[in-house]
C-alpha positions as CSV (number, residue, x, y, z in Angstrom):
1,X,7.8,-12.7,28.2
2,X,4.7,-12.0,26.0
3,X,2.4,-9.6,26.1
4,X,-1.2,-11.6,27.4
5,X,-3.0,-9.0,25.7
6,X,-4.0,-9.9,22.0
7,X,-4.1,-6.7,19.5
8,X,-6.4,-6.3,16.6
9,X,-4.6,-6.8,13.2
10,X,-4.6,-3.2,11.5
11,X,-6.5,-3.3,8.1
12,X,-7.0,-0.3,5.3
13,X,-10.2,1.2,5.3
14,X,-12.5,0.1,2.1
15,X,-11.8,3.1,-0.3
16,X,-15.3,4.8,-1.0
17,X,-16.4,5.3,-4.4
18,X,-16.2,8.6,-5.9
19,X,-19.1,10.7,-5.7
20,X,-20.8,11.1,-8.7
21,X,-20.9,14.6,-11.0
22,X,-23.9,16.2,-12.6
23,X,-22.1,15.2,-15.7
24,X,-22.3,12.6,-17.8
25,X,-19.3,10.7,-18.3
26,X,-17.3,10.3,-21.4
27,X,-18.3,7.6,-23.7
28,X,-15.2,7.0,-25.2
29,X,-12.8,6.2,-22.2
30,X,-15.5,6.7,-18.8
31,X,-14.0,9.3,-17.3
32,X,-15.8,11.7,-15.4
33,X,-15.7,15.1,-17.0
34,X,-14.8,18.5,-15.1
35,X,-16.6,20.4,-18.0
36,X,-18.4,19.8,-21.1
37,X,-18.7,21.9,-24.3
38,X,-20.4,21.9,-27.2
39,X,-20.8,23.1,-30.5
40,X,-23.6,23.0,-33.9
41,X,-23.3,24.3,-36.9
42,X,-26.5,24.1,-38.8
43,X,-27.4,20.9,-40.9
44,X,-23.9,19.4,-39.0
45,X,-24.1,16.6,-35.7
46,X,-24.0,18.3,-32.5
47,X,-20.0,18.3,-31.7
48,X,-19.3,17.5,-28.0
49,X,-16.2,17.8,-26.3
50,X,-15.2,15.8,-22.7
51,X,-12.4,18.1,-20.6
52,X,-10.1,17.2,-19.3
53,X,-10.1,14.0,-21.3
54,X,-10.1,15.8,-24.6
55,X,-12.1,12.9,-26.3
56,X,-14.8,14.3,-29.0
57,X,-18.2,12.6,-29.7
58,X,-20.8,13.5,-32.3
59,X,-24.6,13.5,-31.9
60,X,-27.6,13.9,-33.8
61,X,-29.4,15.5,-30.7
62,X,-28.6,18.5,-28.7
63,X,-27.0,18.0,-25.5
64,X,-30.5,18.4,-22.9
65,X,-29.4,20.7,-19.9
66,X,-31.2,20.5,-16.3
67,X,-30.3,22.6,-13.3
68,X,-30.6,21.3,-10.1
69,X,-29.5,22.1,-6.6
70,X,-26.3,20.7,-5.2
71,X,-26.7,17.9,-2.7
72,X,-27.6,18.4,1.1
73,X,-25.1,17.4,3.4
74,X,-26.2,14.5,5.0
75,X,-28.0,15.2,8.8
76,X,-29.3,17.6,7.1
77,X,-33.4,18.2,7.7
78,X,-35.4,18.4,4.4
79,X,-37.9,21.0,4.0
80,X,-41.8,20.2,3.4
């Protein structure tokens, strides 16, 4: 005898993207960098180096650095 109740089919749940780093990623293959390092010597490119990837690119300009707060957790009330 069959069961007369119907059951939902089971389906994966969309995978969400990854969150974003304060990092740029890597220009060679897009990865998303756990650290970046750099180095100058005078009159040379700017030598920057993509970890864990290992890739190396060269720019004219110095890398620009900003610090800014982590992200609240969401709920969470923003201050005036």
């Amino acid at each position: 005898m069959r069961d007369p109740h119907t059951v939902p089919r089971l389906v994966a749940a969309p995978e969400a993207p990854a969150e974003r780093g304060p990092l740029p990623c890597c220009p060679v293959c897009g990865s998303a960098p756990e650290r970046i390092s750099w180095r100058q010597c005078p009159g040379r490119p700017v030598l920057v180096v993509f970890d864990p990837c290992g890739h190396r690119h060269t720019s004219r300009a110095a890398p620009v650095l900003a610090v800014t707060a982590p992200p609240a957790p969401a709920g969470t009330p923003v201050a005036p």
